[in-house]
C-alpha positions as CSV (number, residue, x, y, z in Angstrom):
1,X,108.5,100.0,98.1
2,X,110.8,102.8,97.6
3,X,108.7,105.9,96.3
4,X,105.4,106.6,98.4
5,X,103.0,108.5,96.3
6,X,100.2,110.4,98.4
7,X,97.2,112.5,97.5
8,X,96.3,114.7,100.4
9,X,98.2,113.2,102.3
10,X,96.7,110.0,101.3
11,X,98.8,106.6,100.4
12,X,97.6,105.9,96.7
13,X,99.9,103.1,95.2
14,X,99.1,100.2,93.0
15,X,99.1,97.3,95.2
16,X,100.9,95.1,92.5
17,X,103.0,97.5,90.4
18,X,103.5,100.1,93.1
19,X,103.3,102.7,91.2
20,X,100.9,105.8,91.0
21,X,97.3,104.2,91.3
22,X,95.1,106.9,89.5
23,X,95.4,109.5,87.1
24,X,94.7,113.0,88.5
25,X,94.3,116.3,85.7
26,X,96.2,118.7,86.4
27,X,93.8,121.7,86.8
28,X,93.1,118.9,90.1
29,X,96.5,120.0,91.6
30,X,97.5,122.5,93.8
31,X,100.6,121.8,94.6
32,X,103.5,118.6,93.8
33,X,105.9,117.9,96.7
34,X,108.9,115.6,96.1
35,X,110.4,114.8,99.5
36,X,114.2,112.7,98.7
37,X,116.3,111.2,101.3
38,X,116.1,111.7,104.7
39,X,112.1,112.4,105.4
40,X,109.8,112.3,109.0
41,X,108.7,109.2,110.3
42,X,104.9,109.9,109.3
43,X,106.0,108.8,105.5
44,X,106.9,105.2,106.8
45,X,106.2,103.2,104.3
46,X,108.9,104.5,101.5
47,X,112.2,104.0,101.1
48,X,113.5,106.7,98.7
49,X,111.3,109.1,98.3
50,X,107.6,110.9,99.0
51,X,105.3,112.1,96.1
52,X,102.8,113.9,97.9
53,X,99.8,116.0,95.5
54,X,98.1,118.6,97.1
55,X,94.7,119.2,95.8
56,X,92.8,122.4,95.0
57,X,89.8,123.4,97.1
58,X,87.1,125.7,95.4
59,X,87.6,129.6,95.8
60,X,85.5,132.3,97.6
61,X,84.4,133.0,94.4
62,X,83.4,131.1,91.1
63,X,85.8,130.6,88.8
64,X,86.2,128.1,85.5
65,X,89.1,127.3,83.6
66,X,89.5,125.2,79.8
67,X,92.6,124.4,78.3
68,X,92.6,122.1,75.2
69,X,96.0,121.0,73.2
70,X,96.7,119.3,70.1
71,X,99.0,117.8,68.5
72,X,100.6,115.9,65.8
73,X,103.8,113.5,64.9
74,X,104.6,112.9,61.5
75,X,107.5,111.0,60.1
76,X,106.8,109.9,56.7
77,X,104.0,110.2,54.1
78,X,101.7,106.9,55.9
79,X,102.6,107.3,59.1
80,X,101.1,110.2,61.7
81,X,99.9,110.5,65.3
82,X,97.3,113.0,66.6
83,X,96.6,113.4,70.1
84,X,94.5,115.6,72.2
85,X,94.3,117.2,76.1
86,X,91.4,118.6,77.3
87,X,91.2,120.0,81.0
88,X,88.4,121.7,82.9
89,X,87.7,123.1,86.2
90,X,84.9,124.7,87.9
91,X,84.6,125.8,91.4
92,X,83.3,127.9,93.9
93,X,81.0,128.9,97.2
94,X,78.0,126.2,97.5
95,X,76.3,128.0,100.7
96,X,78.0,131.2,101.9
97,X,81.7,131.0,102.1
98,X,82.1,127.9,104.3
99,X,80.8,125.6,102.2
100,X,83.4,124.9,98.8
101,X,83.3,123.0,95.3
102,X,86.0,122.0,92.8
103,X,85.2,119.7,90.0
104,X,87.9,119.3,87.2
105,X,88.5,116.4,84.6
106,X,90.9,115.7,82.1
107,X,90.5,114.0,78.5
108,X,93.5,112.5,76.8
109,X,92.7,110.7,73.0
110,X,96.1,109.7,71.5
111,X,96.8,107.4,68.3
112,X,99.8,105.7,67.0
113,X,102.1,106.9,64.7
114,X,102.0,103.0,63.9
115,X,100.1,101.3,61.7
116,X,97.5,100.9,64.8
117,X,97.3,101.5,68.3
118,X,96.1,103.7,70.8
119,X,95.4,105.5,74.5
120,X,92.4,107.3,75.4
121,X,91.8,108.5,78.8
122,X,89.7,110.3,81.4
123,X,89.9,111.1,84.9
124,X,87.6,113.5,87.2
125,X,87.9,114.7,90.6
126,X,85.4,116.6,93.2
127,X,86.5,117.9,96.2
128,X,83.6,119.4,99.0
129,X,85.5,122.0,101.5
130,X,83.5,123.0,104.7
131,X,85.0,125.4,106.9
132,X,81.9,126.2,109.1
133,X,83.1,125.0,112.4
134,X,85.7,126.9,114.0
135,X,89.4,125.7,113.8
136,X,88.1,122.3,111.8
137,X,88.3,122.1,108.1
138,X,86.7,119.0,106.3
139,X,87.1,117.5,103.0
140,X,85.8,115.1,101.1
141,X,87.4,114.2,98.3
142,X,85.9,111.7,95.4
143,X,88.2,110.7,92.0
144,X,87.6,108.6,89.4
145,X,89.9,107.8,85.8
146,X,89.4,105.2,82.9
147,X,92.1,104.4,80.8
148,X,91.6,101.8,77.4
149,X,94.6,101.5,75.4
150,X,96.3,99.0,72.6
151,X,100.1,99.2,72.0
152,X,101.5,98.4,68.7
153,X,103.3,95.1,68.6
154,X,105.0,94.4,65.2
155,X,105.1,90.3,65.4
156,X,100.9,91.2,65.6
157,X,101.0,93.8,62.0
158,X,98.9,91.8,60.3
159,X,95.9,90.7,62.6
160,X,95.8,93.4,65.2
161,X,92.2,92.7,66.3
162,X,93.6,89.9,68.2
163,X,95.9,91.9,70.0
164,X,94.8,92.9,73.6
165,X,92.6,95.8,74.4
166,X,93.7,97.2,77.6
167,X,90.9,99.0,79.9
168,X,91.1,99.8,83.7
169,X,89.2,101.7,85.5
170,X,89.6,103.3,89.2
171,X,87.9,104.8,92.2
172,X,89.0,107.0,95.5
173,X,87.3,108.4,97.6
174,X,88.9,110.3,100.9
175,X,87.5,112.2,104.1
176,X,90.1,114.5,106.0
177,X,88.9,116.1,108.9
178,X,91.5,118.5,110.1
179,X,91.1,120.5,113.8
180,X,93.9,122.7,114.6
181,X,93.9,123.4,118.8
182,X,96.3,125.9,118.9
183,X,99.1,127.5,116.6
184,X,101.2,124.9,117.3
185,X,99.4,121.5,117.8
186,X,96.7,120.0,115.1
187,X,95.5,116.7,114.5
188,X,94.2,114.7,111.4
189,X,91.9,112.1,111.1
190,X,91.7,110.5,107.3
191,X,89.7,107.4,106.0
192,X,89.7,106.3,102.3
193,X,88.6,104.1,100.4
């Protein structure tokens, strides 16, 4: 493949396509790094480039956040599209300050502009942060996204029930245990599934 895309650190392709495997909202990430060229030997597996998402991890304190959009096409009298994105997050201590939650999801609902056809979509993410033991950090970090969508194909205008219906639906879950030794040498250990 030549574009690697991680999550955490994490490979997360589509085994057939080889393209990003799961949708991810965006109140989810922390951080998007795009690595081009020349890149360390850990990122083995890519050619061309690294995509590497950086989660968030819940605060020392609770916090929520909502953002909803919508939106619509128009370019004649018949035909319009409406679409909405909603995102939420909530996150904070569980048990003192060593213990951390973030939960966040993301709702797309989009229609066609066509005479039919449409993508709705929904993803969630929960990440557990415990930093109780001294100089080791674990997470544990659990997505999940549904997608069912129908494109508008023009030779199928007039009977578009029998056009397919498109649904997926995907799972991830990742430990990361990460134990620093000193300020110059750490060590990961990750498992997914």
């Amino acid at each position: 493949n030549q574009v690697a895309f991680l999550i955490d650190g994490v490979y997360v392709q589509d085994p057939f396509l080889g393209s990003f495997a799961n949708d991810l909202g965006t109140n989810a990430i922390k951080e998007l790094t795009l690595l081009s060229g020349t890149f360390n030997a850990e990122y083995g597996n890519a050619m061309s480039g690294i995509v590497n998402i950086l989660t968030r991890e819940g605060g020392r304190s609770w916090g929520a956040r909502l953002v909803s959009r919508a939106g619509s096409f128009q370019n004649n009298e018949e035909n319009k599209a409406e679409g909405t994105l909603t995102s939420w997050s909530l996150g904070g201590p569980l048990v003192g300050e060593n213990l951390r939650l973030i939960v966040s999801g993301q709702l797309t609902d989009k229609n066609s502009y066509l005479p039919w056809g449409f993508n709705e979509s929904n993803s969630y993410t929960a990440k557990l942060t415990y930093t109780g033991i001294s100089n080791i950090k674990i997470n544990a970090l659990y997505r999940t996204s549904r997608k069912s969508y129908k494109y508008y194909r023009h030779s199928w205008k007039f009977i578009p029930e029998q056009y397919y219906h498109y649904k997926s639906a995907r799972q991830h879950l990742n430990l990361n245990l990460s134990h620093t030794l000193n300020s110059h040498l750490f060590y990961e250990l990750r498992i997914s599934q």
